[in-house]
Residue frames relative to the residue before (quaternion, step in Angstrom):
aa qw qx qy qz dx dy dz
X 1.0000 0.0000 0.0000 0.0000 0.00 0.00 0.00
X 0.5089 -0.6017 0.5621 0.2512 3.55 -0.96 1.06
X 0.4153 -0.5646 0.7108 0.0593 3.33 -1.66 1.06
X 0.0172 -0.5863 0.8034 0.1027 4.04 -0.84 0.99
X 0.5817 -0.4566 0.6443 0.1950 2.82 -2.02 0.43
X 0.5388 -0.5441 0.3648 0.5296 4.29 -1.08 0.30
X 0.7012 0.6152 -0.0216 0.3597 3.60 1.16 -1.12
X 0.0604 0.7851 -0.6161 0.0192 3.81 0.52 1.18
X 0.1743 -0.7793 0.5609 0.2184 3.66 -1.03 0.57
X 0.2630 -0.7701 0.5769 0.0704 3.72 -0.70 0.33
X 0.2335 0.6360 -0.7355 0.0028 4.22 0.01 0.59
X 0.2183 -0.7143 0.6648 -0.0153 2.96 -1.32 1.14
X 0.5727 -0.8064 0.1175 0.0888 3.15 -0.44 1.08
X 0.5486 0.6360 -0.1131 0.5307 2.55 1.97 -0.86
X 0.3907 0.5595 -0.4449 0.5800 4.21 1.79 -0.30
X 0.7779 0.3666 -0.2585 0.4401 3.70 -0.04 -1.26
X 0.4701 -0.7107 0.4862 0.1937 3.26 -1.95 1.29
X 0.7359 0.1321 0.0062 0.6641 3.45 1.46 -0.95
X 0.6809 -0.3917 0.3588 0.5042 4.14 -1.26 0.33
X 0.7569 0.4365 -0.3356 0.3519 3.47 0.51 -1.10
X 0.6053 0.5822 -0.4033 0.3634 3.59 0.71 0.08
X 0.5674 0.6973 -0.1700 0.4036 2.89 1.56 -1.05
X 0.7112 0.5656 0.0082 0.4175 3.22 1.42 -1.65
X 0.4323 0.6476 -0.1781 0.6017 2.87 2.18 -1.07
X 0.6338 0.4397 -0.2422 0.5885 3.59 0.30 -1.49
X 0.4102 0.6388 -0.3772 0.5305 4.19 0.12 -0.93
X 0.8602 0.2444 -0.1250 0.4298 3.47 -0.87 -1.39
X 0.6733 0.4781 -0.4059 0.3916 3.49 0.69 -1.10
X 0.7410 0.4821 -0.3571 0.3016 3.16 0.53 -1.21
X 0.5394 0.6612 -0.2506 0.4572 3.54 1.09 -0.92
X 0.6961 0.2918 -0.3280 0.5681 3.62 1.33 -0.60
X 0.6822 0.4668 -0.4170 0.3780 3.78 0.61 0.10
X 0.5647 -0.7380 0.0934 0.3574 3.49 1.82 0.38
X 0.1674 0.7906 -0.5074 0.2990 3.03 1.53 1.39
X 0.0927 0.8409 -0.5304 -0.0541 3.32 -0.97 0.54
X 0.6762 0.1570 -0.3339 0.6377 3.37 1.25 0.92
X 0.1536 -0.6813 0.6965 -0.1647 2.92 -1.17 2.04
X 0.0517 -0.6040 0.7951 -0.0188 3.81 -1.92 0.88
X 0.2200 -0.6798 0.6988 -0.0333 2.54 -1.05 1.77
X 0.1867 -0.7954 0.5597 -0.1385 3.18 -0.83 1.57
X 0.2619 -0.7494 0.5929 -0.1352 3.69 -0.50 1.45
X 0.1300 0.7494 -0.6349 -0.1354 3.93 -0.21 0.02
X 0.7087 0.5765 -0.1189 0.3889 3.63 1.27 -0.85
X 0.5525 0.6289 -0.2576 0.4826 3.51 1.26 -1.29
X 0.4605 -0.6035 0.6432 0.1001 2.79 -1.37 1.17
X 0.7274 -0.4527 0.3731 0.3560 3.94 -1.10 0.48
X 0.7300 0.5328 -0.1514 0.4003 3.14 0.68 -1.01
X 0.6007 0.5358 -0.1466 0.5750 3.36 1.27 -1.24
X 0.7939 0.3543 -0.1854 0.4581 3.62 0.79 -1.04
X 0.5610 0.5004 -0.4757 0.4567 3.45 1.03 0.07
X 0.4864 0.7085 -0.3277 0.3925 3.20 1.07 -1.48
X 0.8090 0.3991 -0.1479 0.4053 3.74 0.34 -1.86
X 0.7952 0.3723 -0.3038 0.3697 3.56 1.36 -0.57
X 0.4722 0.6935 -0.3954 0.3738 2.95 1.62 0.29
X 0.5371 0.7027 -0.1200 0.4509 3.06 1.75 -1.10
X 0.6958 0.5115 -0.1601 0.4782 3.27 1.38 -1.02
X 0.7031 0.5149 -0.2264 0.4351 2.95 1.38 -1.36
X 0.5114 0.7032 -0.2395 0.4319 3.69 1.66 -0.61
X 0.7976 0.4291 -0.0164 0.4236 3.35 0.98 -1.45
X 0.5619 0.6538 -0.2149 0.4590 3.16 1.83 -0.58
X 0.1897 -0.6781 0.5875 0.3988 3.68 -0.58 -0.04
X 0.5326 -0.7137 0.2502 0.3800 3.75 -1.12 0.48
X 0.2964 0.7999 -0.3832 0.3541 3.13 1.28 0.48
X 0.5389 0.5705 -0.2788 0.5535 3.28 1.69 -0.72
X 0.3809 -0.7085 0.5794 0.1309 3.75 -0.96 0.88
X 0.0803 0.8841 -0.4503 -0.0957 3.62 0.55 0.51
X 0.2162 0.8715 -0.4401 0.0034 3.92 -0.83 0.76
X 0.7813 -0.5093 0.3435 0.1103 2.37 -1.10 1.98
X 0.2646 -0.7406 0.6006 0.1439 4.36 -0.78 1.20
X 0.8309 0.1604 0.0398 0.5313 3.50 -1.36 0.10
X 0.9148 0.1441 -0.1293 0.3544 4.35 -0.33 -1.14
X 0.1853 -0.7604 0.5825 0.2194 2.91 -0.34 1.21
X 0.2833 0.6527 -0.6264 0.3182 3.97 0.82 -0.01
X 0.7566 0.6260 -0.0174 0.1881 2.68 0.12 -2.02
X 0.4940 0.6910 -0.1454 0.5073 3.31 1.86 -1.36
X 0.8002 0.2206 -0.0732 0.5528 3.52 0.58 -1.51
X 0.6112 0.4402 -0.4741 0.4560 3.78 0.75 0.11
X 0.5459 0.5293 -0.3534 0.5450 4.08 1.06 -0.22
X 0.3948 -0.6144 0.6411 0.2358 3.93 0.81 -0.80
X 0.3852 0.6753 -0.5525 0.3005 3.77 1.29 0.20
X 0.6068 -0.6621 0.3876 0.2077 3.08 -1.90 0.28
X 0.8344 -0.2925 -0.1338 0.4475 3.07 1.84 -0.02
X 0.3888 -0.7455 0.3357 0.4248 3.73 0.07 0.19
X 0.2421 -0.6793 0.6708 0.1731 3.65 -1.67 0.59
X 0.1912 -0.8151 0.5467 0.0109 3.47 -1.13 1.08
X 0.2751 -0.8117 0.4693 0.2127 3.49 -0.77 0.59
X 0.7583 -0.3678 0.2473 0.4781 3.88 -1.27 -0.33
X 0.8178 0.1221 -0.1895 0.5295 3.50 1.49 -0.48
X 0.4187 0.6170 -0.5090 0.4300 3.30 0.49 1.10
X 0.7910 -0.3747 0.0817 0.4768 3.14 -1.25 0.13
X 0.5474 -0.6257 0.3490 0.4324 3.65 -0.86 0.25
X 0.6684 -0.4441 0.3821 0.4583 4.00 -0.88 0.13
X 0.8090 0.2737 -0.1450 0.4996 3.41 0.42 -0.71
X 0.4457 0.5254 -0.4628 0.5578 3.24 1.24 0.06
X 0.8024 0.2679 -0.1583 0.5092 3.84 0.44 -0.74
X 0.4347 0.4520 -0.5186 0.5812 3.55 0.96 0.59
X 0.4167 0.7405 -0.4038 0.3390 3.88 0.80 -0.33
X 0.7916 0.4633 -0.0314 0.3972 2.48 0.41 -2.89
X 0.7382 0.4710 -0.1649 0.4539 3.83 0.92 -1.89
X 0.2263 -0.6450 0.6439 0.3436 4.10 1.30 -0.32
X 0.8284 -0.3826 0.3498 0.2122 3.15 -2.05 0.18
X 0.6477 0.5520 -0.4183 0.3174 3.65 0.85 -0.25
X 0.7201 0.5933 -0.1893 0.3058 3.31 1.09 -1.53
X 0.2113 -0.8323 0.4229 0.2895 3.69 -0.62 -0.22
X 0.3261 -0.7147 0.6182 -0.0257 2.73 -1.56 1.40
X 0.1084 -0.7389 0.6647 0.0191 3.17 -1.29 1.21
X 0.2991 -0.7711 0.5593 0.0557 3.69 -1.54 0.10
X 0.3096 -0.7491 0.5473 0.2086 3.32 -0.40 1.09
X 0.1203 0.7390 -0.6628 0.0043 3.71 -1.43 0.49
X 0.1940 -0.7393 0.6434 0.0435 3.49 -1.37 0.57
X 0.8401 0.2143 -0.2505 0.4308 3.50 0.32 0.78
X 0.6290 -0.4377 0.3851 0.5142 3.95 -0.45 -0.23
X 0.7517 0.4198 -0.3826 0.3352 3.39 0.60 -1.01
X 0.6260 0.5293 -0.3730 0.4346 3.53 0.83 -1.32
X 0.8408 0.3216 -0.3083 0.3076 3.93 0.75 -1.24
X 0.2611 0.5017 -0.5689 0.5971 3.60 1.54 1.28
X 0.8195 0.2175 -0.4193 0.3245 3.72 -0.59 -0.50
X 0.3733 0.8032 -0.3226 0.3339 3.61 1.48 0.12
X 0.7133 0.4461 -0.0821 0.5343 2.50 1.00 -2.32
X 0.5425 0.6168 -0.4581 0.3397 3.74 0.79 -0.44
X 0.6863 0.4515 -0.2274 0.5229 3.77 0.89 -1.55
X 0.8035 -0.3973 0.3136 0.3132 2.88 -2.49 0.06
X 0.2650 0.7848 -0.5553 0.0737 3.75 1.16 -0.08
X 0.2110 -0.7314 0.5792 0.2917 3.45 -0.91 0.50
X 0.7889 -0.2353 -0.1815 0.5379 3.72 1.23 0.23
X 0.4090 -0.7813 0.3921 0.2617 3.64 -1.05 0.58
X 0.2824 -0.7832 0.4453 0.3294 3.50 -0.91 0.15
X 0.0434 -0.7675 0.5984 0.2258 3.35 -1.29 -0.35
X 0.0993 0.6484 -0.6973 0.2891 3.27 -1.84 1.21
X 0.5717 -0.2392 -0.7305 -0.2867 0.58 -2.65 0.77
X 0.4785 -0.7159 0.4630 0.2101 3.36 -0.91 1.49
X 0.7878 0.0965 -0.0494 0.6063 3.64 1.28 -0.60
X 0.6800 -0.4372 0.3389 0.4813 3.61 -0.95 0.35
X 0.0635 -0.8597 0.5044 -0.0501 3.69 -0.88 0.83
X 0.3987 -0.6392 0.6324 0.1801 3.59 -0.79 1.48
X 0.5192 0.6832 -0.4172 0.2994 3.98 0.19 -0.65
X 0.7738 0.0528 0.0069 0.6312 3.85 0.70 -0.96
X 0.6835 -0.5353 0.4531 0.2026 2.71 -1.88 1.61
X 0.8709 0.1709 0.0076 0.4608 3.57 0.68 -1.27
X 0.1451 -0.8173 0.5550 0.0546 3.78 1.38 0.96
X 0.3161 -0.5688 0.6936 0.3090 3.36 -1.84 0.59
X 0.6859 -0.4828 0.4007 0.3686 3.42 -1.67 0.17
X 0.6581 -0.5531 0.3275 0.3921 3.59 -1.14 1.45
X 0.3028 -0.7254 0.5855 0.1983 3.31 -1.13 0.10
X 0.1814 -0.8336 0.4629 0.2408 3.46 1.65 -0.92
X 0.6605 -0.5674 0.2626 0.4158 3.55 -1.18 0.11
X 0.5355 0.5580 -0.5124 0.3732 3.58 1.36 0.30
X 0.6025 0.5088 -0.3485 0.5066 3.77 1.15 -0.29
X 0.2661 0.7570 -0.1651 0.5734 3.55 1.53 0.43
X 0.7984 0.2169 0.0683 0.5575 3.04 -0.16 -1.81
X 0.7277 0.4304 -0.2603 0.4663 3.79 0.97 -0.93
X 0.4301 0.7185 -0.1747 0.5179 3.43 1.23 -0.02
X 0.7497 0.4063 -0.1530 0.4994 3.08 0.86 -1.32
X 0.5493 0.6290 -0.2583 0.4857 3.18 1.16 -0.59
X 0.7915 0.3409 -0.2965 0.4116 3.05 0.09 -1.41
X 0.8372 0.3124 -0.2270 0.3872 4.14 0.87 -0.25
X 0.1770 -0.5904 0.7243 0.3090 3.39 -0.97 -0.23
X 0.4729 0.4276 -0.7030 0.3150 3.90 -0.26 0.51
X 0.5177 -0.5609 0.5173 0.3870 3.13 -1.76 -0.47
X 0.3068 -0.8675 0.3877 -0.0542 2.92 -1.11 1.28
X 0.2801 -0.8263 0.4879 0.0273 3.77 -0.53 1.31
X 0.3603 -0.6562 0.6630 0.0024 3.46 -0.72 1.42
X 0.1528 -0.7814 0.5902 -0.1333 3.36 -0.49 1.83
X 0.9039 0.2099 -0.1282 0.3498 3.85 -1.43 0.13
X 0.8066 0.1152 -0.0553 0.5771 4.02 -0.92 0.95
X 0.7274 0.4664 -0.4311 0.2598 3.95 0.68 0.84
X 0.4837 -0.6348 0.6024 -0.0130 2.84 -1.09 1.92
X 0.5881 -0.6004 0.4427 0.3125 2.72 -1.89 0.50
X 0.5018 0.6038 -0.3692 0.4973 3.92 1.86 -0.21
X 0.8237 0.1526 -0.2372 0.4919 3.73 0.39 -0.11
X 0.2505 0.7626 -0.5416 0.2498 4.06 0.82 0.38
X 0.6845 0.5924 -0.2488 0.3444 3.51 0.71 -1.23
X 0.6154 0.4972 -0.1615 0.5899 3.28 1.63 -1.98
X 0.7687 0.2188 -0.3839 0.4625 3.76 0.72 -0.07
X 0.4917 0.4522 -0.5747 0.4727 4.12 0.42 0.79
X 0.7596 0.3973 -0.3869 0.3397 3.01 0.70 -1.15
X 0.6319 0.5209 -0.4145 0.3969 4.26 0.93 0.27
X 0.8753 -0.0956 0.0986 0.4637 3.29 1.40 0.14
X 0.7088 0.4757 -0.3086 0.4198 3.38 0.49 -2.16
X 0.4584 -0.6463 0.5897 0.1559 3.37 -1.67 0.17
X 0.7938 0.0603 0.0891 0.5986 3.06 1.72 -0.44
X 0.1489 -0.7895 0.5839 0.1168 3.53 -0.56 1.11
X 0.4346 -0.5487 0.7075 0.0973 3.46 -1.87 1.09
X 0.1172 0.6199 -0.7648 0.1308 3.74 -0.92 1.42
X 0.0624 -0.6612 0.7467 0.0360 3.10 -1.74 0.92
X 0.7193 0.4301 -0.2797 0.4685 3.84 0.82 -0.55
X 0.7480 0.2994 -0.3110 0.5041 3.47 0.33 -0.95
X 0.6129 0.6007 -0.4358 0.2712 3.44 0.94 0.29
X 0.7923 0.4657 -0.1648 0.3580 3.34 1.60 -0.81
X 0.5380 0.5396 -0.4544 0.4615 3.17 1.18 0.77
X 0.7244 -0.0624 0.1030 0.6788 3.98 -0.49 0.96
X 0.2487 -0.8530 0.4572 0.0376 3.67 0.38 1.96
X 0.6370 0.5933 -0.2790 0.4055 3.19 0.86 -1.82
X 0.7707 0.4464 -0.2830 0.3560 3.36 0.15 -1.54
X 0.6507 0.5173 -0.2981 0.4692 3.21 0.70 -1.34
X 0.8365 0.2643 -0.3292 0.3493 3.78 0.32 -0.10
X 0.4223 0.6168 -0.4193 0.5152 3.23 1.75 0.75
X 0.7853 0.4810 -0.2102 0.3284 2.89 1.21 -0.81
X 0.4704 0.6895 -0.3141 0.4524 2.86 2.23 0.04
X 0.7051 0.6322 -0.0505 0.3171 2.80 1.08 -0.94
X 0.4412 0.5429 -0.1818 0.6910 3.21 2.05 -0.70
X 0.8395 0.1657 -0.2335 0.4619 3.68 0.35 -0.58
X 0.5363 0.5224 -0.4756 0.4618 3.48 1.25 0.60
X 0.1353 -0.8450 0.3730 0.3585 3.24 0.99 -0.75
């Protein structure tokens, strides 16, 4: 079983104006002691996104866990470290196919039922979300809150990632219901470095 770290980063692409900002963010975060980052693209065209994770993968030391949003194509042409899949993207085993057995693969879910058929496949860990209200997606599922959290835990023994609306003011209230790891994309992209030191200090 795979070890997350307290700290999931998330640079979504769509915050940054040009690759090099993006890359910028990259380095910071890596100096405030992230070490697993998903670079996430909803918009990019193939081409553009290989380009940028290659770019990432270059600049990164390999200490950095790098994984790969939505293509698992895409995952093994970058040399990433693994791909994350959502409810309508490829299927888990459909991308356990593409990545073979080494790489890791995670799975977004929002409810009990989806994070039972989750827990069933090759995920190496699953998420859940959105634990809080979330600017991040155009078309958010409904919050789960920290009882979907806590119910979650239950239902798995993988390791588990608290997804959507977490700040550095409610992280604690969501380890302490379960997750093993929190997913930040917002409170991460303002003044990276700090902000993920500062995660870290209150993750402990």
């Amino acid at each position: 079983m795979i070890t997350l770290p307290r700290l999931y980063a998330i640079l979504d692409r769509s915050l940054f104006a040009d690759p090099a900002g993006l890359i910028l963010a990259a380095r910071e975060l890596n100096g405030g002691g992230v070490t697993l980052l998903q670079y996430r693209n909803k918009s990019g065209g193939a081409r553009e996104m290989l380009e940028e994770a290659r770019e990432l993968k270059r600049c990164l030391p390999t200490s950095v866990k790098l994984i790969m949003n939505d293509r698992a194509d895409l995952c093994l042409a970058a040399e990433f470290d693994g791909v994350h899949v959502g409810q309508e993207d490829l299927s888990p085993e459909g991308a356990r196919r593409v990545i073979g057995p080494n790489l890791w693969l995670g799975v977004s879910t929002h409810n009990p039922e989806q994070l039972r058929e989750a827990d069933a496949t090759s995920a190496d860990y699953l998420a859940i979300g959105p634990v809080f209200s979330t600017v991040s997606k155009v078309n958010p599922d409904p919050v789960v809150g920290l009882e979907g959290v806590r119910r979650a835990r239950e239902l798995t023994r993988k390791p588990l990632v608290a997804i959507g609306g977490i700040t550095r003011s409610n992280a604690r209230s969501v380890m302490e219901a379960g997750a093993d790891s929190v997913a930040v994309i917002s409170d991460l992209s303002c003044a990276p470095r700090e902000s993920a030191e500062a995660f870290f200090r209150i993750l402990g």
